[in-house]
Structure formats: C-alpha cells, structure tokens
N, C-alpha and C positions, 0 to 999 in steps of 0.2 A: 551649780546652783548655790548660791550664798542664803548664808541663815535669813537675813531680808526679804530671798526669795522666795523659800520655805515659808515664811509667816504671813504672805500676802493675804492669802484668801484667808486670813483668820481676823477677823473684828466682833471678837466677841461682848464688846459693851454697845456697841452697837448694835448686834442682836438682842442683846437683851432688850434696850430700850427700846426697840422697835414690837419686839415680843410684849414687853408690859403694855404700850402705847395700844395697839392692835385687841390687845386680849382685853383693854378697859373698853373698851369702844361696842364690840361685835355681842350678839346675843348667845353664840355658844360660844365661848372662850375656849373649849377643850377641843376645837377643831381649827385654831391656828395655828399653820406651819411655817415656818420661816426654814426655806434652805439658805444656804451659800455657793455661788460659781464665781468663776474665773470670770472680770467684766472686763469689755474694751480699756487698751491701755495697761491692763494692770490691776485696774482696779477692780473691787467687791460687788457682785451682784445679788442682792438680796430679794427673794422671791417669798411674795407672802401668800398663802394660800387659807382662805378663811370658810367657812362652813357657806351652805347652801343659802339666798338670799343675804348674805352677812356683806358681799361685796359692794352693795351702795352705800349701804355706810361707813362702811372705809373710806371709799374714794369722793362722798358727798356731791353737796350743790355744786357744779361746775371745775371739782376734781378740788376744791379749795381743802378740804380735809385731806385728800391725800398729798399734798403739796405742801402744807404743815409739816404731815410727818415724815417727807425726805427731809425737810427741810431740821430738822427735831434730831433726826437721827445721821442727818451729815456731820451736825455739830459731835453729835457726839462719836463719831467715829476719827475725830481729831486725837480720842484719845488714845486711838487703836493704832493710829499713823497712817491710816490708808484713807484713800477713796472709796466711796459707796455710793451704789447706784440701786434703789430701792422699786421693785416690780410688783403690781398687784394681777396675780393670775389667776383669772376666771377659768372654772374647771367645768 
C-alpha cells in the first residue's frame, strides 16, 4: 500500500466544510455527525447524520439544498486530492 493509498479516506477540508455547512443550517448543531468510509472507486464517502427532525432541512425543497452542499463540498475536497461522495442518513 503506498502512502496515496494510506491517505485516501482522509479529506479533512472537506469535512470540515461539510461540518460547518450542516451545523449552520440544522436546529441542534451538537447533533451533527459526519463520518468517513471507503466509497466506490476509491473514493470518500461522507455520511451526515443530523438530530431528530433536522433532516428536511438538510436535504430541502426537492433535494436542492442537499445538492448545493455535495456540490460545496466536492469543490472543496479538490483540495484534499480525493473524491467525495456525500450521504444524508436518516436514523
């Protein structure tokens, strides 16, 4: 496994921005969880987990809010060198 491959699953500016994004948005901000997995390909799967009722406002009128924010936080994991693939999971 080469050092490139050890670093995959790591885009931590894209967590973050996906974290700040998420936690301005939702009504309890201290129940946002962002993990990170292994996504097809290679790439970053970003799993957001938000408090109880907090998920339509995430994902909005017609998914267009959550569609911003892959789209927010794909730019910015440009600067992580990876792909991401951001998931909103209803708990």
């Amino acid at each position: 496994m080469s050092d490139r491959d050890a670093n995959t699953l790591e885009a931590p500016v894209a967590t973050a921005v996906l974290t700040h994004i998420v936690r301005s948005i939702v009504d309890d901000p201290d129940a946002v969880r962002v993990s990170s997995e292994e996504g097809k390909g290679g790439s970053v799967l970003l799993e957001v987990r938000v408090g109880p009722g907090d998920l339509g406002r995430v994902i909005g009128r017609r998914g267009r809010t959550a569609q911003s924010i892959r789209t927010v936080v794909r730019a910015a994991a440009a600067n992580d060198d990876v792909d991401v693939d951001v998931d909103f999971v209803d708990e």
